[in-house]
Gaussian input, Z-matrix of N, CA and C with variables (Angstrom, degrees):
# hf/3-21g

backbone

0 1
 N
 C     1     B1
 C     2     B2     1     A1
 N     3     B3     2     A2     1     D1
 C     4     B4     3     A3     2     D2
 C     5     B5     4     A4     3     D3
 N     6     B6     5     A5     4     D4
 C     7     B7     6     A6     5     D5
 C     8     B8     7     A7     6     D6
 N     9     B9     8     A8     7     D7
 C    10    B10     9     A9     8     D8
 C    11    B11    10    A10     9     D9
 N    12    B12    11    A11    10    D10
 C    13    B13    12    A12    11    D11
 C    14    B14    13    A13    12    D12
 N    15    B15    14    A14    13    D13
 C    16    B16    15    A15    14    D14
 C    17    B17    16    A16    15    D15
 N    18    B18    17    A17    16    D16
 C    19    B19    18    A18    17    D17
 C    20    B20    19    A19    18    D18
 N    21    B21    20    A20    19    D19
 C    22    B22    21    A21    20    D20
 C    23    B23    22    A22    21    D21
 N    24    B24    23    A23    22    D22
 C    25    B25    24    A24    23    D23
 C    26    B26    25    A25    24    D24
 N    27    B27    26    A26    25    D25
 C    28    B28    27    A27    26    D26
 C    29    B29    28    A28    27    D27
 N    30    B30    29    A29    28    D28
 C    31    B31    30    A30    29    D29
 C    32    B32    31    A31    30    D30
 N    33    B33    32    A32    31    D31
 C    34    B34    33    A33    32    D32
 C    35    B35    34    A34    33    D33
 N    36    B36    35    A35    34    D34
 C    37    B37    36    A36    35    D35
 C    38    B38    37    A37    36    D36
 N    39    B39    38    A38    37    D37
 C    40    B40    39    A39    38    D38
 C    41    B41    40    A40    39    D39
 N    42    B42    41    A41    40    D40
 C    43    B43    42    A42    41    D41
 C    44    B44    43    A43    42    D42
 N    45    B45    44    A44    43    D43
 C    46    B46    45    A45    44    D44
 C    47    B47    46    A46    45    D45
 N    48    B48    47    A47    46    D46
 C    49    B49    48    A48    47    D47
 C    50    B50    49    A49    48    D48
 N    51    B51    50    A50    49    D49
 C    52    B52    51    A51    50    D50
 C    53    B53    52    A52    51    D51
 N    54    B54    53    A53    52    D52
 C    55    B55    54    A54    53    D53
 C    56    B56    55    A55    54    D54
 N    57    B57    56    A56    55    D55
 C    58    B58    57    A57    56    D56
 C    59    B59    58    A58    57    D57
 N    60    B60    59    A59    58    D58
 C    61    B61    60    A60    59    D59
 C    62    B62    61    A61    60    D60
 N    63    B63    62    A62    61    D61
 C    64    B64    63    A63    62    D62
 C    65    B65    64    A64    63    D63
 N    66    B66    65    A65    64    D64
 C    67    B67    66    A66    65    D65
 C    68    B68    67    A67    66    D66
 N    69    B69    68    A68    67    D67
 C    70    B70    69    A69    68    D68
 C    71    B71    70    A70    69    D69
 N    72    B72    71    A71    70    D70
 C    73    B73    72    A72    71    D71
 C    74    B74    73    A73    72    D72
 N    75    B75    74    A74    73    D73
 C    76    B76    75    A75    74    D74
 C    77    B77    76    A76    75    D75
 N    78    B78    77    A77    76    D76
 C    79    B79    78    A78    77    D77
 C    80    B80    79    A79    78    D78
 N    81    B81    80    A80    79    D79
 C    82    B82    81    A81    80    D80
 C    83    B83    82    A82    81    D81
 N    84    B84    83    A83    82    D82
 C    85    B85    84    A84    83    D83
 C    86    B86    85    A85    84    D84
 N    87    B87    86    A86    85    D85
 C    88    B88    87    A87    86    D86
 C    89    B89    88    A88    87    D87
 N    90    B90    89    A89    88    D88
 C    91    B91    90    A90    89    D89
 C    92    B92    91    A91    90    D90
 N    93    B93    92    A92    91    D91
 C    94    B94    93    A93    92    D92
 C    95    B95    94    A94    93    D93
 N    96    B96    95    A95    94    D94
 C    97    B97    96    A96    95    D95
 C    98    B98    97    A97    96    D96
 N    99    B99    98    A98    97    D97
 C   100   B100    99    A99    98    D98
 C   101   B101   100   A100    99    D99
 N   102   B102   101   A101   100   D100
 C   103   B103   102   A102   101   D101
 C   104   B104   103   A103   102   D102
 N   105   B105   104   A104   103   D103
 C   106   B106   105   A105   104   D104
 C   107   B107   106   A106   105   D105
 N   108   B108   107   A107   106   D106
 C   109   B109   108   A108   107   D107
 C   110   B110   109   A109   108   D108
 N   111   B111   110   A110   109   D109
 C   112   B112   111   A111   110   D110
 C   113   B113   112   A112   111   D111
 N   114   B114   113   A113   112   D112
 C   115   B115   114   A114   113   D113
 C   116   B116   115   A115   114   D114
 N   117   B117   116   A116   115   D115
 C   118   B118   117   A117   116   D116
 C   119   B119   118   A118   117   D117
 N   120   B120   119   A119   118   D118
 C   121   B121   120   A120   119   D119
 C   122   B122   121   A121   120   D120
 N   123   B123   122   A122   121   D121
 C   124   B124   123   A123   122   D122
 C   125   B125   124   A124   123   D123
 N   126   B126   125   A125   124   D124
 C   127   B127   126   A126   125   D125
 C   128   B128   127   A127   126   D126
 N   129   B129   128   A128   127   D127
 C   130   B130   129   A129   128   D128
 C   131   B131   130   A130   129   D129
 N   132   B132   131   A131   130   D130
 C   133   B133   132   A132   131   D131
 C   134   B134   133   A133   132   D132
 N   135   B135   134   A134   133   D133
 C   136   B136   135   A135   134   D134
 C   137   B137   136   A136   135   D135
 N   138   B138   137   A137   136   D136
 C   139   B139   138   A138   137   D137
 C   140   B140   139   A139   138   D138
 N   141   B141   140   A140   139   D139
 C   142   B142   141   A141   140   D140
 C   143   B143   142   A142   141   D141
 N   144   B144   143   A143   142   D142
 C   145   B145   144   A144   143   D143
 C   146   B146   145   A145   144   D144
 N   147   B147   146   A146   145   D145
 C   148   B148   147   A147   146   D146
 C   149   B149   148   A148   147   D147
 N   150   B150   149   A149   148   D148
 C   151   B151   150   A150   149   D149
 C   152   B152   151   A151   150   D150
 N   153   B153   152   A152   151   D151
 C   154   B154   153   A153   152   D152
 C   155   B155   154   A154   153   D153
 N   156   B156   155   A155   154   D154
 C   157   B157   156   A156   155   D155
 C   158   B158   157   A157   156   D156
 N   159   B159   158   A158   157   D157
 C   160   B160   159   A159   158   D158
 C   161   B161   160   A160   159   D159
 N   162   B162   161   A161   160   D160
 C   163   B163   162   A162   161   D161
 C   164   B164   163   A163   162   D162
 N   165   B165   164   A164   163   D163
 C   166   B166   165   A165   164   D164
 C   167   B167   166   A166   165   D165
 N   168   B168   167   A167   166   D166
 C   169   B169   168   A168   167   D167
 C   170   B170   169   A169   168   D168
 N   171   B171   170   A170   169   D169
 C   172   B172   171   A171   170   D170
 C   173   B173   172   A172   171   D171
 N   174   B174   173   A173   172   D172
 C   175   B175   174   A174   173   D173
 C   176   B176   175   A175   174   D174
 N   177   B177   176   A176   175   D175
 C   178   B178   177   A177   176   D176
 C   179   B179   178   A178   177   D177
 N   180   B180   179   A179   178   D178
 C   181   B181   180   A180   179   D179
 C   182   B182   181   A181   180   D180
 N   183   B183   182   A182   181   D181
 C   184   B184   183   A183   182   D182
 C   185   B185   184   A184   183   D183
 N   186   B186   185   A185   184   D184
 C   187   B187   186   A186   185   D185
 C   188   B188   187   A187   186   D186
 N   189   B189   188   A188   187   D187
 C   190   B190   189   A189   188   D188
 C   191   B191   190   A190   189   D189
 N   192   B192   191   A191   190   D190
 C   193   B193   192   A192   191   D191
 C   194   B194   193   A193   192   D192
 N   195   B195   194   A194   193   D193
 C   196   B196   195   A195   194   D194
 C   197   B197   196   A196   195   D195
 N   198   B198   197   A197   196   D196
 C   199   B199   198   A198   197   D197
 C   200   B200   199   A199   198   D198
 N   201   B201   200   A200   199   D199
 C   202   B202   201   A201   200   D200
 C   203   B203   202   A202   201   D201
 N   204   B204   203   A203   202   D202
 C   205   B205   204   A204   203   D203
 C   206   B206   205   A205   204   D204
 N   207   B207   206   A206   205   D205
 C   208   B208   207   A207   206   D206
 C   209   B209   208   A208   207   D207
 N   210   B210   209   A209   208   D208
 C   211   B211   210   A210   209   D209
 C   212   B212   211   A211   210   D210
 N   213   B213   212   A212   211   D211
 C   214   B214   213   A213   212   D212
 C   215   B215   214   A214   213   D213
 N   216   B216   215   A215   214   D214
 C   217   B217   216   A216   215   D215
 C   218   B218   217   A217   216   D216
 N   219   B219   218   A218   217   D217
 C   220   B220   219   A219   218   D218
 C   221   B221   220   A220   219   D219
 N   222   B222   221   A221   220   D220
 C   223   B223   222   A222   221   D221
 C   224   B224   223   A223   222   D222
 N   225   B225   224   A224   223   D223
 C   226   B226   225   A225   224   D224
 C   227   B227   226   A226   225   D225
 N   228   B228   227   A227   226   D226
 C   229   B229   228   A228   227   D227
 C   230   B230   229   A229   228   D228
 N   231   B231   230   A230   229   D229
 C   232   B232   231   A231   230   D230
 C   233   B233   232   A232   231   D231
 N   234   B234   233   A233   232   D232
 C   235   B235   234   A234   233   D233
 C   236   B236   235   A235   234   D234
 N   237   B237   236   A236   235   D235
 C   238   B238   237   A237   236   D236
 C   239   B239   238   A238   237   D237
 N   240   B240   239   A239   238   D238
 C   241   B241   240   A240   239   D239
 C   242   B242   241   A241   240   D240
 N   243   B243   242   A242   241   D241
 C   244   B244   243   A243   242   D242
 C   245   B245   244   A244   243   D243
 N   246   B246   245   A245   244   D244
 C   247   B247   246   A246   245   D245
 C   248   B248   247   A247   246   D246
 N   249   B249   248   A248   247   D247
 C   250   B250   249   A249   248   D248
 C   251   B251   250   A250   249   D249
 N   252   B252   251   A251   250   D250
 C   253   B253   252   A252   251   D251
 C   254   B254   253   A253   252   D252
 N   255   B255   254   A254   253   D253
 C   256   B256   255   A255   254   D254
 C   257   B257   256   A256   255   D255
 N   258   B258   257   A257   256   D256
 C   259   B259   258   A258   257   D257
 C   260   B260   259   A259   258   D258
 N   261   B261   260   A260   259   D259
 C   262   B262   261   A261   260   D260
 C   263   B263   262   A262   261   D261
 N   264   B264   263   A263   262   D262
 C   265   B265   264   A264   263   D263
 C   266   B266   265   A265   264   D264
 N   267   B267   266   A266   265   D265
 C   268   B268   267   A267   266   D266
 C   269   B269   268   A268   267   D267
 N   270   B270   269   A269   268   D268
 C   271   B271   270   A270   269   D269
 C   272   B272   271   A271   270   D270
 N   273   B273   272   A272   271   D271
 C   274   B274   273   A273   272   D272
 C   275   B275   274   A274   273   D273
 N   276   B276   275   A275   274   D274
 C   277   B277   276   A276   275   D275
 C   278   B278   277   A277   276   D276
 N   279   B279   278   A278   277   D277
 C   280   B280   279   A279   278   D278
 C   281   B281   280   A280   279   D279
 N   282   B282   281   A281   280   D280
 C   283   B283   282   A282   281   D281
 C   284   B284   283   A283   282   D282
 N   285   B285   284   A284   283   D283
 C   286   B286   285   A285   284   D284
 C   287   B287   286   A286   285   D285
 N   288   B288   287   A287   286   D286
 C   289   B289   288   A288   287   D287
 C   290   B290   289   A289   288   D288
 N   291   B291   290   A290   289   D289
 C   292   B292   291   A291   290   D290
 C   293   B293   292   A292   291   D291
 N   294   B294   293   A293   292   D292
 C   295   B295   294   A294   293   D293
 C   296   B296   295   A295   294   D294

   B1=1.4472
   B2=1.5226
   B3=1.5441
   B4=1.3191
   B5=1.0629
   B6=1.7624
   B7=1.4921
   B8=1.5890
   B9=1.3596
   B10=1.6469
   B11=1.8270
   B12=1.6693
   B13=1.9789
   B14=1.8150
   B15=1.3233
   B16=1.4804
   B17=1.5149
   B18=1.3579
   B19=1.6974
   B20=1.2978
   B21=1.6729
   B22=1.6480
   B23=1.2922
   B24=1.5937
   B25=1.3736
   B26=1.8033
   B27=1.2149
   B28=1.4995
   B29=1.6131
   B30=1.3399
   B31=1.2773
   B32=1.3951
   B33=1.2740
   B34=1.8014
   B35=1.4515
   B36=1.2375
   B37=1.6537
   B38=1.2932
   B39=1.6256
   B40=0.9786
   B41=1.5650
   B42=1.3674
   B43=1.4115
   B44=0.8330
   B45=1.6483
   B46=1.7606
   B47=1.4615
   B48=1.6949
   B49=1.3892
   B50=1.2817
   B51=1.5926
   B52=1.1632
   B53=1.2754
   B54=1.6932
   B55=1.4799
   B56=1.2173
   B57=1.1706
   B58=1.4520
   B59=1.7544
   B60=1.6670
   B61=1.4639
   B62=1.7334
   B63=0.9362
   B64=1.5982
   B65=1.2581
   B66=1.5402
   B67=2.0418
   B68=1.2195
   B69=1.3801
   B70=1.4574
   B71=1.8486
   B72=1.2214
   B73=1.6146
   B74=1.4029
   B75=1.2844
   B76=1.7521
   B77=1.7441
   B78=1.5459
   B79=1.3005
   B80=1.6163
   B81=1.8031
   B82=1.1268
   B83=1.6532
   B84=1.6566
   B85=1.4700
   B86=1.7138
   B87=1.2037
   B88=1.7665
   B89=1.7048
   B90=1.3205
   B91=1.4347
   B92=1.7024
   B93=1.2997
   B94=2.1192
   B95=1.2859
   B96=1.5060
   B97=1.2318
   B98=1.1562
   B99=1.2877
   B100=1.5955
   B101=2.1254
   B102=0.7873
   B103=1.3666
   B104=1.4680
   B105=1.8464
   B106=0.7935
   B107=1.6728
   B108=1.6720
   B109=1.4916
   B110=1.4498
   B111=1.4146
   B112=1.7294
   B113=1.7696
   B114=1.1391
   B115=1.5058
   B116=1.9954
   B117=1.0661
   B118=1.8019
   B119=1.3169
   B120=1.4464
   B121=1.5308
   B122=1.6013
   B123=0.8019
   B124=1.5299
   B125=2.1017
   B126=1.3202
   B127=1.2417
   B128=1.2925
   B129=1.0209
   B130=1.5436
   B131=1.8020
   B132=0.6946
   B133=1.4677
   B134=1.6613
   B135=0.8796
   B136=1.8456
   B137=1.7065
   B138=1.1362
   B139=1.3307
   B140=1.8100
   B141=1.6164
   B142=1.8587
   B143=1.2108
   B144=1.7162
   B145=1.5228
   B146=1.9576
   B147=1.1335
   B148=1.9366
   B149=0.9162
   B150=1.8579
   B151=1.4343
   B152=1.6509
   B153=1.1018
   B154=1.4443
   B155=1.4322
   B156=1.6528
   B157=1.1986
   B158=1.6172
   B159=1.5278
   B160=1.5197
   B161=1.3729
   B162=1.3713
   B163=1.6237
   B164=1.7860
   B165=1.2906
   B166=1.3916
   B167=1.4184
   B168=1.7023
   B169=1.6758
   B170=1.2686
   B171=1.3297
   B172=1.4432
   B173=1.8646
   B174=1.4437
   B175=1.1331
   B176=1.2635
   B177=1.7297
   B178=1.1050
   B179=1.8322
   B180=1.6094
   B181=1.2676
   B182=1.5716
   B183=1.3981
   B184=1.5364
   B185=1.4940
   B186=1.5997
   B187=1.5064
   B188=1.1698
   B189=1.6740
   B190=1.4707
   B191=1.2715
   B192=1.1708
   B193=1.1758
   B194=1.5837
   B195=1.7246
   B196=1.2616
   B197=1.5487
   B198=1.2294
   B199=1.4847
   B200=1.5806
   B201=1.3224
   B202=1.3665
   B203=1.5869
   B204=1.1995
   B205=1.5381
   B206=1.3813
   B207=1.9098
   B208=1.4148
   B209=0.7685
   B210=1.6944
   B211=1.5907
   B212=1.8380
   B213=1.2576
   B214=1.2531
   B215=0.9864
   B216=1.8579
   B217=1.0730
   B218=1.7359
   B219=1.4543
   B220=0.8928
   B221=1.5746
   B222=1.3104
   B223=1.4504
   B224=1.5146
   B225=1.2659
   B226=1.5040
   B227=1.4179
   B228=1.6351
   B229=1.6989
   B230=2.0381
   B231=1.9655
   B232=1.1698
   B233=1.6291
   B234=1.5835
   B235=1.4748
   B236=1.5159
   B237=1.1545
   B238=1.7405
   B239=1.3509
   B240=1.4379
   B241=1.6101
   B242=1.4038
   B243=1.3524
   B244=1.7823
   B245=1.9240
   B246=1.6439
   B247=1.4186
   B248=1.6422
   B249=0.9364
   B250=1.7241
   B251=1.4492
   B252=1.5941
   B253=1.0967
   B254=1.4645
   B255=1.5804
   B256=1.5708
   B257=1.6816
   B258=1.2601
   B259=1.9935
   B260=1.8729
   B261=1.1342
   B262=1.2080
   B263=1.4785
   B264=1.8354
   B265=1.3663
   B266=1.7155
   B267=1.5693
   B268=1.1278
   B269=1.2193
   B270=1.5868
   B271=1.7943
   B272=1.6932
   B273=1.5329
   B274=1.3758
   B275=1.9222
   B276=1.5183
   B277=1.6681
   B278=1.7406
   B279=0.9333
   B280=1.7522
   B281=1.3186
   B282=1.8763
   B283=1.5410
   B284=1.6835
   B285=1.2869
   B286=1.6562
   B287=1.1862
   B288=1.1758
   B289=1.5892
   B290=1.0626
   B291=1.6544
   B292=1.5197
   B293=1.7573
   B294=1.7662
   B295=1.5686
   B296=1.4852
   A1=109.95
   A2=121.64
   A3=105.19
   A4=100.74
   A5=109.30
   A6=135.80
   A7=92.65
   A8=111.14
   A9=127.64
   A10=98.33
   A11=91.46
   A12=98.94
   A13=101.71
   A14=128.29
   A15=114.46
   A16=119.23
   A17=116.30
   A18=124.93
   A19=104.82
   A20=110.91
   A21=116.45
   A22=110.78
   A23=129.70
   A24=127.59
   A25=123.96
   A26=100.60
   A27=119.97
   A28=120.77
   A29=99.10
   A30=102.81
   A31=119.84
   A32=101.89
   A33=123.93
   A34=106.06
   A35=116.88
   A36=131.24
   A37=118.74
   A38=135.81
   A39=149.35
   A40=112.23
   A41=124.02
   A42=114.38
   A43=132.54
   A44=105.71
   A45=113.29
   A46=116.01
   A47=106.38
   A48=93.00
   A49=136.04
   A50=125.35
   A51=151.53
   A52=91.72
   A53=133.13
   A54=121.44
   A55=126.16
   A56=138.51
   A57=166.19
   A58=120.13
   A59=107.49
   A60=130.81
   A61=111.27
   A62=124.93
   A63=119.75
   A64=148.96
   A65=84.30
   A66=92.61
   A67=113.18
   A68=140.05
   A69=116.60
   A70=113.96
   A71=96.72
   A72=94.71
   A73=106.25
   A74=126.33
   A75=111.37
   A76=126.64
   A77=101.10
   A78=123.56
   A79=108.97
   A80=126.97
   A81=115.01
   A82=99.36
   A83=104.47
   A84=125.29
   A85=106.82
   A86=104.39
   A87=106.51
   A88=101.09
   A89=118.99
   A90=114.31
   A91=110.61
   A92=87.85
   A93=81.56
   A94=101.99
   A95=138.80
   A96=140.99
   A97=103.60
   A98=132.98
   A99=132.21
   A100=94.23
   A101=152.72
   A102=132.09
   A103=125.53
   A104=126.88
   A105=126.46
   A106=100.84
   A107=105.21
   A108=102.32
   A109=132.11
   A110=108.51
   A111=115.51
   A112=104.40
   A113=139.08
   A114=169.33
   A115=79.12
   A116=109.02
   A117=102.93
   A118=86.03
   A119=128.75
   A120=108.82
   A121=104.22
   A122=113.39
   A123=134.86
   A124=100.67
   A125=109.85
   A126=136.65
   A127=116.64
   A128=104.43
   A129=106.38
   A130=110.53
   A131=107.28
   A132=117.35
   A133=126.95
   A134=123.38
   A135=134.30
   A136=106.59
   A137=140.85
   A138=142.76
   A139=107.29
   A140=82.49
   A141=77.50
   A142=129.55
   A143=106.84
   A144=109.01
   A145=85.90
   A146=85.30
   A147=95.78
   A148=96.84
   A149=153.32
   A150=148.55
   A151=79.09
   A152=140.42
   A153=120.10
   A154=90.88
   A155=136.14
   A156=111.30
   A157=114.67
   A158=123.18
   A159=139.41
   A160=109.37
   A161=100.58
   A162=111.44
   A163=89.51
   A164=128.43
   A165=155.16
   A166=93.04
   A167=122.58
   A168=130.23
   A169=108.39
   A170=124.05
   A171=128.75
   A172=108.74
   A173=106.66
   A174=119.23
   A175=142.93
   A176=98.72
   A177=125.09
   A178=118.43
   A179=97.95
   A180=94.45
   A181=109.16
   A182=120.99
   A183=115.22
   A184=111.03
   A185=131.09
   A186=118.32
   A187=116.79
   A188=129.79
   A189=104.16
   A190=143.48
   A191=127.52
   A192=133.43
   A193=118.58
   A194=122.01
   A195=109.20
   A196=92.63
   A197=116.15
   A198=101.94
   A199=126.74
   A200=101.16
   A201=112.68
   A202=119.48
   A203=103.18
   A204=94.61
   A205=147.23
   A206=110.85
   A207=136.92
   A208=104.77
   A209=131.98
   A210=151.60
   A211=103.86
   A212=113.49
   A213=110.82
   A214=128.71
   A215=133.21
   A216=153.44
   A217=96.31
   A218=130.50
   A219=126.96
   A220=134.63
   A221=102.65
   A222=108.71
   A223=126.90
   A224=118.60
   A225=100.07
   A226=139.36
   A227=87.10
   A228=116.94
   A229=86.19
   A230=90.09
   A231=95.33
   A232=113.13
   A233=120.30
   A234=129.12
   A235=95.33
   A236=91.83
   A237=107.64
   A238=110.79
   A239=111.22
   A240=109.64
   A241=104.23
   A242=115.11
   A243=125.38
   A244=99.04
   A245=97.63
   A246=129.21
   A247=105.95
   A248=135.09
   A249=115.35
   A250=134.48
   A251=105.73
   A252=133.89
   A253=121.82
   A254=90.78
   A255=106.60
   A256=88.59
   A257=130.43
   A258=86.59
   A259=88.36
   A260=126.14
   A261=128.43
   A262=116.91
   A263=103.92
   A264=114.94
   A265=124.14
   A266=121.62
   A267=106.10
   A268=130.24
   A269=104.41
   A270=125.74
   A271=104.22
   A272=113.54
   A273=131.51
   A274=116.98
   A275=95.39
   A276=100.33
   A277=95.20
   A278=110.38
   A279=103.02
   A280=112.11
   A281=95.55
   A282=88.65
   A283=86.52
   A284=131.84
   A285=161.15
   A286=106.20
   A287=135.28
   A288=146.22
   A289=120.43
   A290=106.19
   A291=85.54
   A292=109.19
   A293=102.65
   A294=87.79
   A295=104.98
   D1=129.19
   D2=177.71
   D3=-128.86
   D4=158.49
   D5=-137.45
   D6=-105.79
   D7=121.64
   D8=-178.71
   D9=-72.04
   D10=83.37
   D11=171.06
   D12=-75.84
   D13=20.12
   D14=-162.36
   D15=-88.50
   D16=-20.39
   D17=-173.55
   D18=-91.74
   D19=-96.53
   D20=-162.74
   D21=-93.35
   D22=-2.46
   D23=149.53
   D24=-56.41
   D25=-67.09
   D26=154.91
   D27=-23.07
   D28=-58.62
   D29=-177.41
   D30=-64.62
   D31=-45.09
   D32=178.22
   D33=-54.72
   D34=-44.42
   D35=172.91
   D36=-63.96
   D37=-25.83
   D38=168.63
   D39=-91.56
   D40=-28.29
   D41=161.50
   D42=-80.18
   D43=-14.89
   D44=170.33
   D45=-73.84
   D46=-47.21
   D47=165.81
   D48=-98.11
   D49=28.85
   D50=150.46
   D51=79.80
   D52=42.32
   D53=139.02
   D54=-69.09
   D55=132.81
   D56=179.07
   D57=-87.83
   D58=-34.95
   D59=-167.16
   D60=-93.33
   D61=137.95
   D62=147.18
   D63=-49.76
   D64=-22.95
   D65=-171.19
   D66=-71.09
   D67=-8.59
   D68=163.88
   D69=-102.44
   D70=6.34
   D71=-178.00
   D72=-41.75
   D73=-59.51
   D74=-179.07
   D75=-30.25
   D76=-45.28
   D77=-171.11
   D78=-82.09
   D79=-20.70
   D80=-165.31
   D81=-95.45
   D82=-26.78
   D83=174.05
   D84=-56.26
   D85=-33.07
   D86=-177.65
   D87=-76.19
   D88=-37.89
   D89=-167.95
   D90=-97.45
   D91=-6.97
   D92=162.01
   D93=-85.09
   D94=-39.98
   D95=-176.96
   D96=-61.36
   D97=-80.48
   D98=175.32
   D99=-40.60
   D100=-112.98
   D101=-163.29
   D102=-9.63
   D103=-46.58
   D104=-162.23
   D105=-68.16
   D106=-52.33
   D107=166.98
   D108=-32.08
   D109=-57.25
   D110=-179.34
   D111=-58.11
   D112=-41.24
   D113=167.54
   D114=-41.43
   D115=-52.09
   D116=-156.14
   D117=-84.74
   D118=-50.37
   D119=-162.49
   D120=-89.61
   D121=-7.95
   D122=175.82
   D123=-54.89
   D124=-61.22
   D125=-162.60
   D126=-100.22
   D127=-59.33
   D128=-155.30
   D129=112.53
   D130=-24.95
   D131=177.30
   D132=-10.45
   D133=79.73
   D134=-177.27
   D135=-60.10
   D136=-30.78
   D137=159.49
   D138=-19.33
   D139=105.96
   D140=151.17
   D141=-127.99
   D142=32.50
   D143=177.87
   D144=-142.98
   D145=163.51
   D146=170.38
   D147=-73.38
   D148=-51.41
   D149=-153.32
   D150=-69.25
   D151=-47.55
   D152=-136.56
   D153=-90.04
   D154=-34.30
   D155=-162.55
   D156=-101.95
   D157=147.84
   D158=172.44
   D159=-6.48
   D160=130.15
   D161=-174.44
   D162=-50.76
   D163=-60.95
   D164=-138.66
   D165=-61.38
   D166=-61.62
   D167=165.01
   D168=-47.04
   D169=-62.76
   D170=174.60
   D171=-20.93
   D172=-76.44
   D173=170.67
   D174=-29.99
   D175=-42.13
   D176=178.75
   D177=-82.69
   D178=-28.99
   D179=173.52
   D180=-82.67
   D181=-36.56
   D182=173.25
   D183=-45.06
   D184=-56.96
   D185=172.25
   D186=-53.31
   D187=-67.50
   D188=167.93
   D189=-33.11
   D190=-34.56
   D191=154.22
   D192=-53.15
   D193=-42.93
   D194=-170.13
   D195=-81.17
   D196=-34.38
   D197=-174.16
   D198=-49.86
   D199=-47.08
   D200=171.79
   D201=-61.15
   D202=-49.10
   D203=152.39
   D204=-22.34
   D205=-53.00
   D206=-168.99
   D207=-85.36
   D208=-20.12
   D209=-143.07
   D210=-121.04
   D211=-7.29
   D212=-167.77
   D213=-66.00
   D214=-30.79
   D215=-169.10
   D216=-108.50
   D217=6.41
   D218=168.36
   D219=-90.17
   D220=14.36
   D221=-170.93
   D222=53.09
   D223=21.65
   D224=149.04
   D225=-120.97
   D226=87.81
   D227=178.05
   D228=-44.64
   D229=149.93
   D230=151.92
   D231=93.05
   D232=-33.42
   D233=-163.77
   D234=-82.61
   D235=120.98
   D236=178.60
   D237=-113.71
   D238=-27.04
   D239=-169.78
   D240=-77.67
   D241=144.56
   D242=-176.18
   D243=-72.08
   D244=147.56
   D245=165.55
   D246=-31.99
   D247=126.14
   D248=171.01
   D249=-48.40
   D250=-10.30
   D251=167.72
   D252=-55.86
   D253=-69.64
   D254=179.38
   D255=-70.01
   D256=-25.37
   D257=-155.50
   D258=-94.51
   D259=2.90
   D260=157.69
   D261=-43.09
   D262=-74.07
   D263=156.91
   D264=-26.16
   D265=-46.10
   D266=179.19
   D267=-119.36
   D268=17.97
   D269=178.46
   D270=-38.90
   D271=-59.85
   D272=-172.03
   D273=-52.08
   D274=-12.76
   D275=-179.13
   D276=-117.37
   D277=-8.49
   D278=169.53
   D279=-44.61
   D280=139.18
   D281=172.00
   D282=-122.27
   D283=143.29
   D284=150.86
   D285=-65.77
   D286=133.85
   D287=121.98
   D288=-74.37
   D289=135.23
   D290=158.78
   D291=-126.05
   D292=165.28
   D293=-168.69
   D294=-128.92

């Protein structure tokens, strides 16, 4: 099931990085999605709407997303693990195994 990032996610993502324009909405919509994922395996996270999940994840997925954004033309294909920032933001919803 995937989670409609298109209204007040979007928006939040565009005020963070102070876009004003439309033309990358396709592309910023792809990198809240790819965030929200890392956020799930990141966490554990049961949320399947943005209203439903933690202001704090919320947050955390908007920077990942802008980060990845700023980072795009930077060559690092492949980086999945969150900013220390963001995984700061979602240390407190981590879930651990142990084996």
């Amino acid at each position: 099931m995937q989670t409609d990032l298109s209204g007040q996610p979007l928006d939040e993502l565009k005020q963070w990085l102070a876009i004003s324009t439309n033309e990358d909405d396709a592309l910023l919509i792809r990198l809240l999605e790819a965030a929200w994922q890392v956020c799930r395996q990141f966490t554990g996270m049961s949320a399947t709407s943005w209203d439903e999940a933690e202001e704090a994840l919320r947050q955390g997925i908007v920077r990942h997303a802008a980060h990845q954004y700023r980072e795009r033309d930077g060559g690092g294909e492949g980086e999945s693990y969150p900013p220390a920032a963001v995984a700061a933001l979602w240390r407190p919803w981590r879930t651990l195994r142990l084996s």
